[in-house]
C-alpha angles and dihedrals in degrees: 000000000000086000092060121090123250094245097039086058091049095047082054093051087045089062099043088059097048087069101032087116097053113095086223113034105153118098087036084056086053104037090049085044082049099053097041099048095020086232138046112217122194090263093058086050084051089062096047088049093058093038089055109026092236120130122268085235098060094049087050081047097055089041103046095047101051109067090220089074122078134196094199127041117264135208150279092263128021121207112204115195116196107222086176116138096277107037091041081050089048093052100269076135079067090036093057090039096060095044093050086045090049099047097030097236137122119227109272081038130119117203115254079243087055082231098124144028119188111198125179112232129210101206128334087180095246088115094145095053089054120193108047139174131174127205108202088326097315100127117223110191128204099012125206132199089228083061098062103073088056102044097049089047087057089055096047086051090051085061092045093062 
């Protein structure tokens, strides 16, 4: 805990509270943890732990099995690619591939810039429109390998500006 700052332990605090009176606080704790930090590290679970009384294990355990939480920070723009069936079926394999060979980076993987995080994704249901990849909820259909030059050049202006 000694890493974190004084006023980012007490905005943590601060949310635990806000749901000390709900039987089950613990994914709005973290949700609300997620959005605000954009991760949740094992200090900040300490924190929770202590907050809750429930065991450090069984928050590690909530973060580390839905895909919205995060251990490590992301970054500015995740880029979510569906490997669902029908996607997977459609070339996202190729998809994911491109993008991981663009930015340098492996899924599960943030960009030394901090620029880009390239998560593999199981299903995001847009199955008729495979295959599919979202950048920080922006939708692209029918993605193309041809696209991802292009698209990843439009991100990396956005910073240059």
């Amino acid at each position: 805990m000694a890493h974190l700052q004084e006023n980012a332990v007490k905005k943590i605090v601060e949310i635990c509270d806000r749901y000390a009176q709900e039987r089950t606080p613990l994914m709005m704790i973290l949700s609300d943890i997620q959005k605000e930090y954009g991760y949740i590290p094992l200090e900040v679970q300490e924190i929770v732990s202590e907050k809750t009384g429930i065991s450090v294990a069984e928050i590690y355990g909530v973060v580390t099995f839905y895909s919205f939480f995060s251990l490590k920070p992301k970054g500015k723009y995740v880029i979510g690619c569906c490997l669902g069936t029908a996607c997977y079926v459609k070339g996202a394999q190729q998809v994911i591939d491109k993008f991981s060979e663009i930015i340098g980076i492996k899924p599960g993987e943030t960009s030394e810039d901090g620029l880009f995080t390239l998560d593999a994704l199981r299903c995001i249901g847009a199955c008729g429109i495979a295959p599919a990849v979202t950048i920080n909820g922006k939708v692209y259909p029918k993605l193309s390998v041809d696209q991802i030059p292009k698209i990843v050049e439009e991100y990396r202006a956005l910073e240059a500006n």
